[in-house]
N, C-alpha and C positions, 0 to 999 in steps of 0.2 A: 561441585555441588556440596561436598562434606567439608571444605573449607568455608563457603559462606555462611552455614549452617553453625558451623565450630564461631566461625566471626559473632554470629548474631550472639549466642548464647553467650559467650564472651563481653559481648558488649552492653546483654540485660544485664548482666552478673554484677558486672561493676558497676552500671546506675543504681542497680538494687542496693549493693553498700554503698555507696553514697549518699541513698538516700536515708541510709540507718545512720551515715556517721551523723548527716546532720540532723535527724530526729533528736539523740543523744547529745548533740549539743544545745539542742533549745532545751533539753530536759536538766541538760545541766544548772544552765542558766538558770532557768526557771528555781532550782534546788538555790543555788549558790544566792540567786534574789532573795528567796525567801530565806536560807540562814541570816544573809545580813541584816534584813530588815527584823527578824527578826533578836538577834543580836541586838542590836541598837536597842530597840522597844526594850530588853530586858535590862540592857545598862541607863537607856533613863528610868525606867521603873525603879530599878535600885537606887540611883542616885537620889530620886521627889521621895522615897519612904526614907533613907537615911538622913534627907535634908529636912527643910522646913514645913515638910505635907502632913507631917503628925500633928503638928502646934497649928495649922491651918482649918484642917476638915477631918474631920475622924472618920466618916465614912466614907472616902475617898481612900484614906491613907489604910483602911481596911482592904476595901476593894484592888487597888491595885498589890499591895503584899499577897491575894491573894490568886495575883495576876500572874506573878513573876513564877513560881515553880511549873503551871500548866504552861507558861512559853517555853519553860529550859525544857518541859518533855517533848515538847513542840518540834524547838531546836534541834534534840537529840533525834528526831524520830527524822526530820529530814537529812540527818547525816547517814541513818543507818537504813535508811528507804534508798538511798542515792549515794550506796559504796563507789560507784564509779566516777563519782565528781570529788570524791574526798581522799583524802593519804588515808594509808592503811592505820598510821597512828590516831588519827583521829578516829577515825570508824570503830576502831577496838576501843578508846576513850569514852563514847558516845555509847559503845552496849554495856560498858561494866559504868557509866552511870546512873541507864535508865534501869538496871537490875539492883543498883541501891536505891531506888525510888520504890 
């Protein structure tokens, strides 16, 4: 009886991390989605202010320069919410950013 007992509790034990490992990887996911996208958005943003969106619209070329610093906090803040999807390098990069901001 205390073997089947020791089995069962054995056997929730493992479902229960498994079911953590993969919580943690959707959350990863979900982290690593959002840095990229978010990533991208901040190098086109860069690229339409340093290109031809000055000489086009001014209040465009306003609005998004003033787009680009709340994504990189953005950015920074998903790396440092979601240390375990990230290198250590990175994560220490990402707090001594948002503390020069």
């Amino acid at each position: 009886m205390k073997q089947a007992v020791k089995a069962t509790v054995l056997i929730l034990f493992v479902s229960l991390l498994s079911g953590c490992s993969s919580a943690e990887d959707k959350a990863c996911k979900a982290a690593l989605l959002t840095h990229n996208s978010l990533k991208q958005e901040i190098d086109r943003d860069t690229k339409a202010v340093n290109g031809e969106l000055k000489q086009q619209d001014t209040v465009l070329y306003e609005y998004v320069l003033s787009q680009i610093p709340i994504n990189k906090k953005r950015l920074l803040l998903v790396i440092v919410n979601n240390q375990a999807c990230f290198t250590p390098f990175e994560v220490a990069d990402a707090q001594i950013d948002l503390e020069r901001m």
